[in-house]
C-alpha positions in Angstrom: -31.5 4.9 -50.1 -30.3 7.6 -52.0 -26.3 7.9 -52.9 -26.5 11.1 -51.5 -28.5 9.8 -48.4 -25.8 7.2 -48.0 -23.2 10.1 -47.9 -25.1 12.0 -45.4 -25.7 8.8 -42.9 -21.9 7.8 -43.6 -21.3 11.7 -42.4 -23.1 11.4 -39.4 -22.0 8.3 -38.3 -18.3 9.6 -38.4 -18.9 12.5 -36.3 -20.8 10.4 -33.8 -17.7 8.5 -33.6 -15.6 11.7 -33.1 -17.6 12.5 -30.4 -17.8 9.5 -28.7 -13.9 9.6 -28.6 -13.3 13.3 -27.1 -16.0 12.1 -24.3 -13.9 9.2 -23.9 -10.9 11.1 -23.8 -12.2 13.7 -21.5 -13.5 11.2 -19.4 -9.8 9.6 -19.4 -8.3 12.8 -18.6 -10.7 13.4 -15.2 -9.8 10.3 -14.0 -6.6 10.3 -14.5 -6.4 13.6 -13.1 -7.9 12.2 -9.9 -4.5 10.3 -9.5 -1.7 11.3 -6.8 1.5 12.3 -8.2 2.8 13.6 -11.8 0.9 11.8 -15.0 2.2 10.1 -18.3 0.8 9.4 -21.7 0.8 11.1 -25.1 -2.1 14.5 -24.8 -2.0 14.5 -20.8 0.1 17.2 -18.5 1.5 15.8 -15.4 0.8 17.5 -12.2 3.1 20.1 -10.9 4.6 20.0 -7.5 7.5 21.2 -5.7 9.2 18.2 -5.8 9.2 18.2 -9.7 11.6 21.3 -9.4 15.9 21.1 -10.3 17.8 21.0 -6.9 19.8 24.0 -6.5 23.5 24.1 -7.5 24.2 24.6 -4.3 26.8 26.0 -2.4 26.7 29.3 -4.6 29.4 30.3 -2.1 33.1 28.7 -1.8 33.1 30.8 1.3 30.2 29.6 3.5 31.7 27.2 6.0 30.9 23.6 4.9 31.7 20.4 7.4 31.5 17.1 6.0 31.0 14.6 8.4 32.9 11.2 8.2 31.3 7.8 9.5 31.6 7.1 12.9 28.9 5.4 14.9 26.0 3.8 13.1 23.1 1.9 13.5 20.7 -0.2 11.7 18.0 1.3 9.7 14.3 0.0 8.1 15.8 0.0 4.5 11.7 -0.3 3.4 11.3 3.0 5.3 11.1 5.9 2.9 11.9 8.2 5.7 10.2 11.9 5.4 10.5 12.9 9.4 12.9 12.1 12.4 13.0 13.4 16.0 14.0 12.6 19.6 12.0 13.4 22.5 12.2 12.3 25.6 15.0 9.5 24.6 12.5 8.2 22.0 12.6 8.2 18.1 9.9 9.2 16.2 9.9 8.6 12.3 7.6 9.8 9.7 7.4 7.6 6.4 5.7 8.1 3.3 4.1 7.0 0.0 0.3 6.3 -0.2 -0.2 3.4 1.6 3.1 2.8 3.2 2.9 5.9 5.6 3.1 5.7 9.1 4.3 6.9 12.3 7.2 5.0 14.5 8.5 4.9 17.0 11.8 3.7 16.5 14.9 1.7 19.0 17.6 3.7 17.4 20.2 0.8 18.6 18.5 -1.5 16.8 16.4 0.2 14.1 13.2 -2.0 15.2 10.0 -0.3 15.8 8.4 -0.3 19.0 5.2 1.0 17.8 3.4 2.1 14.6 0.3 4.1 13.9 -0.9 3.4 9.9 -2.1 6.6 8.1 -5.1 6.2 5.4 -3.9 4.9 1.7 -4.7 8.3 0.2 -1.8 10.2 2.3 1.3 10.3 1.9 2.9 11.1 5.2 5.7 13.8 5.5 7.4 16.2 7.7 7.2 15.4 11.9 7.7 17.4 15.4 6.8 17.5 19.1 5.9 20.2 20.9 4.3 20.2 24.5 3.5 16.6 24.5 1.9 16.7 21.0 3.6 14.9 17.8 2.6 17.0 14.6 2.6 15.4 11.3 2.0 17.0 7.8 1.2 14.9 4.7 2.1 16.1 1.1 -0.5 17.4 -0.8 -4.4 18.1 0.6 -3.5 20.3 3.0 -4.3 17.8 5.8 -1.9 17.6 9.3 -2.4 15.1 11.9 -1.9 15.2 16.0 -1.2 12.5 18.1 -0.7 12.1 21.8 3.3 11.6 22.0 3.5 9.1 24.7 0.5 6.8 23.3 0.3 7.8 19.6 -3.7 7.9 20.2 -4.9 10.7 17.7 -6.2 14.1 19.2 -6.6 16.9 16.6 -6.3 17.7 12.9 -5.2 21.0 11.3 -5.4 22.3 7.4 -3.0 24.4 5.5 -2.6 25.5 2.1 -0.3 24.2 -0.2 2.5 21.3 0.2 3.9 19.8 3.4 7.2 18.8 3.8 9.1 19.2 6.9 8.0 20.3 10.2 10.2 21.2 13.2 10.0 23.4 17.0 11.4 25.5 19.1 9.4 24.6 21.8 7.6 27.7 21.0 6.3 27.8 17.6 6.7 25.3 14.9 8.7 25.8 11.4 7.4 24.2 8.4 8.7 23.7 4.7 7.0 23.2 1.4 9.6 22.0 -1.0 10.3 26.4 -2.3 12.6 28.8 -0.8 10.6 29.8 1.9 9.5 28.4 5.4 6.7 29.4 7.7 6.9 30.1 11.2 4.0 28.5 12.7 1.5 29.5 15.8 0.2 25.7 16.9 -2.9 27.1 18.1 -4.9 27.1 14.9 -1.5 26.3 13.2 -1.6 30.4 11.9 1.5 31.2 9.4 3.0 34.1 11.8 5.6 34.5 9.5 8.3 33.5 6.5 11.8 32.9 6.6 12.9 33.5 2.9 16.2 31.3 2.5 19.1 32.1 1.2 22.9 31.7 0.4 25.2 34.8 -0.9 22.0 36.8 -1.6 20.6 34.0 -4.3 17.3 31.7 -2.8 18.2 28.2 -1.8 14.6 26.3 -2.9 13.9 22.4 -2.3 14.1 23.0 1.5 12.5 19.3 3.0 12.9 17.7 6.7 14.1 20.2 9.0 15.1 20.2 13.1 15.8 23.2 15.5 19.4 22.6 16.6 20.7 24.9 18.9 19.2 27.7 17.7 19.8 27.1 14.2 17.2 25.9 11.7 18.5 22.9 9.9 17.5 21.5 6.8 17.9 18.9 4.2 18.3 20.3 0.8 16.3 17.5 -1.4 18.0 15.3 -3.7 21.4 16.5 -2.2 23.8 15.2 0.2 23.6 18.8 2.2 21.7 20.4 5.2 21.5 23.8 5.4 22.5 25.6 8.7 19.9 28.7 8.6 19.5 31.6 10.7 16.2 31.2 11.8 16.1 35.3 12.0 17.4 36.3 8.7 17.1 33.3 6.5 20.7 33.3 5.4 22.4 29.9 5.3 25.2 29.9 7.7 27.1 27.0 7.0 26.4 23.6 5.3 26.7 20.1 6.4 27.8 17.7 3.9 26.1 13.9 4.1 28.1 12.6 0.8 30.9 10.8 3.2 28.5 8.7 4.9 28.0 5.7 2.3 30.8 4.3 0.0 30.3 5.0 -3.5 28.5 1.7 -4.7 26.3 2.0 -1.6 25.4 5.7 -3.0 24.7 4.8 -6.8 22.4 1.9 -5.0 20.9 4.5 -3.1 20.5 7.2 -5.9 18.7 4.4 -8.1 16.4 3.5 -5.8 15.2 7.3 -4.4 17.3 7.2 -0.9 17.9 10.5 -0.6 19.5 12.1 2.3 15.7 12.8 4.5 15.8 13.1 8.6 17.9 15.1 11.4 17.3 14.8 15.0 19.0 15.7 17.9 19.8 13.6 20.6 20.5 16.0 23.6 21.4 13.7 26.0 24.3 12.3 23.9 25.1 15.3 22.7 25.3 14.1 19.0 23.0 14.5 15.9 21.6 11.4 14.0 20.9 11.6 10.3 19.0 8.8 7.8 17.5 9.0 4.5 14.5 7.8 2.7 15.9 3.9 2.5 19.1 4.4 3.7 20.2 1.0 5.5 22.0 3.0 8.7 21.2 5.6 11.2 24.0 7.9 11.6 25.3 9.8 14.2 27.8 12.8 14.9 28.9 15.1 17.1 26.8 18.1 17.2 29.1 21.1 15.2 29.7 24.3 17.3 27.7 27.9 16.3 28.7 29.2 13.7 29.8 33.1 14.2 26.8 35.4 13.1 
C-alpha cells in the first residue's frame, strides 16, 4: 500500500469513528429523553416543567390579610408519603401520593395516620392532585395528560379522562371541578368530558401569583398551596385575586423545618372537615396532620 493510500484508509477510518460516536450520542440523547423528570450530563438539556420555575416572592402586598396558624391539635402522618392530594368526604380521608412507582390512593384514619385502604397506580405515573364529586374520586397525574376515576366508597376504577398539559391539584364545588398546573392560572372544569369551561388568572396587588399546587373549595373560597412555600392562597374563585394568605411556617419547629426542606416536605394538602368545623393541612413527608379552625370570610 501506497503512503498516500495509507493516508486515505487512515482518513476514512477516522470519520467512521466520528460517526459511530454522534449515532451513539444521538442514540444516548433519545433514550435519555424517554426518561421522567429534568436530565443531567455535559451536551443534554433537561426537561422543562412547571415545577422547575422560582416560587414567587410572595406576599407582593404587606396589606393582604395574612393568618398564621399556631399548632394546636395534630396527628400522626405517613412520613414515606410524598403527599400531592388530601380531602374529606363523607368523614373519610382520601390522600393522593406521588413519585413513579410510589403513587397511590389512600384512604387514610386521620387519628391515627394508618391507611385503611390503598389502590397502587402504574410505575410510569406519578400521581397528583385529588377530589370527589358526586360519588366519584378524581385523580390527575403529572405529566401525560392522563386522569383516573374511582368509585369513592370502593376505590374500584370506573373511567379515565385526558387533558393537556401538567396536573397538579384538583378540587370541587360540588358542581364543577377546579384544577391547577403549576402557572398562574387554574381551570374551571365541566366533569362530563372534563371540558376547560374557563380560567381563573391568579393574582395578588395586580402582579400573577404562579406555582399554584393542591387546592380545596373552602367555603366559597378557592384555596391553594403556593409550592415550595409555607403559604396557601385564599382566592376569589370569581375574580382570581388572592384575598388573604394562610401562613404554614409555625407549624414545625425550626430543626424539624431544615429536616423537612432537605428532604422535599413541602407544605402539599388542605381538606376540610365539615363536621368538625376545622381544616387539616400536611405536606409531602411531613410527620403530622394538622388541624385548625376554619378562618372566617374575608370581606370582598
Amino acid at each position: 500500500m501506497t503512503f498516500l493510500h495509507q493516508l486515505a484508509t487512515i482518513a476514512c477510518s477516522g470519520l467512521l469513528a466520528v460517526a459511530g460516536l454522534v449515532a451513539a450520542a444521538a442514540a444516548r440523547v433519545t433514550a435519555a429523553d424517554d426518561l421522567p423528570g429534568p436530565i443531567s450530563g455535559a451536551g443534554l438539556v433537561p426537561r422543562r416543567t412547571n415545577a422547575d420555575a422560582t416560587p414567587p416572592l410572595v406576599p407582593f402586598d404587606a396589606a393582604t390579610p395574612r393568618l398564621v396558624v399556631r399548632p394546636l391539635e395534630a396527628f400522626p402522618h405517613d412520613t414515606s408519603a410524598f403527599t400531592q392530594g388530601l380531602v374529606l368526604h363523607d368523614g373519610r380521608l382520601f390522600e393522593s401520593t406521588g413519585l413513579e412507582g410510589h403513587s397511590e390512593v389512600r384512604e387514610v384514619e386521620a387519628e391515627t395516620g394508618l391507611t385503611q385502604r390503598r389502590v397502587t397506580l402504574s410505575k410510569t405515573l406519578f400521581g397528583e392532585g385529588i377530589a370527589v364529586m358526586q360519588r366519584r374520586l378524581y385523580q390527575l397525574t403529572w405529566k401525560g395528560g392522563r386522569g383516573l376515576v374511582y368509585d369513592a366508597a370502593s376505590f374500584a376504577p370506573v373511567d379515565s379522562f385526558s387533558f393537556s398539559g401538567e396536573g397538579w391539584g384538583l378540587a370541587s364545588d360540588g358542581t364543577r371541578l377546579y384544577l391547577s398546573d403549576g402557572s398562574d392560572h387554574i381551570r374551571v372544569i365541566a366533569p362530563d368530558g372534563f371540558r376547560t369551561v374557563r380560567t381563573i388568572a391568579v393574582t395578588e396587588s395586580g402582579r400573577p401569583v404562579w406555582m399554584l399546587n393542591e387546592l380545596e373549595w373552602v367555603r366559597g373560597e378557592l384555596w391553594a398551596n403556593i409550592h415550595q412555600t409555607q403559604l396557601i392562597a385564599r382566592i376569589d374563585p370569581r375574580t382570581g385575586v388572592i384575598r388573604g394568605w394562610i401562613d404554614l411556617g409555625q407549624l414545625q419547629t425550626p430543626s424539624e423545618r431544615e429536616s423537612l426542606r432537605r428532604r422535599g416536605g413541602v407544605a402539599n394538602g388542605i381538606a376540610v372537615d365539615s363536621i368538625n368545623r376545622r381544616i387539616l393541612v400536611t405536606g409531602k413527608l411531613w410527620p403530622r396532620l394538622h388541624a385548625f379552625d376554619i378562618p372566617a370570610p374575608i370581606s370582598r
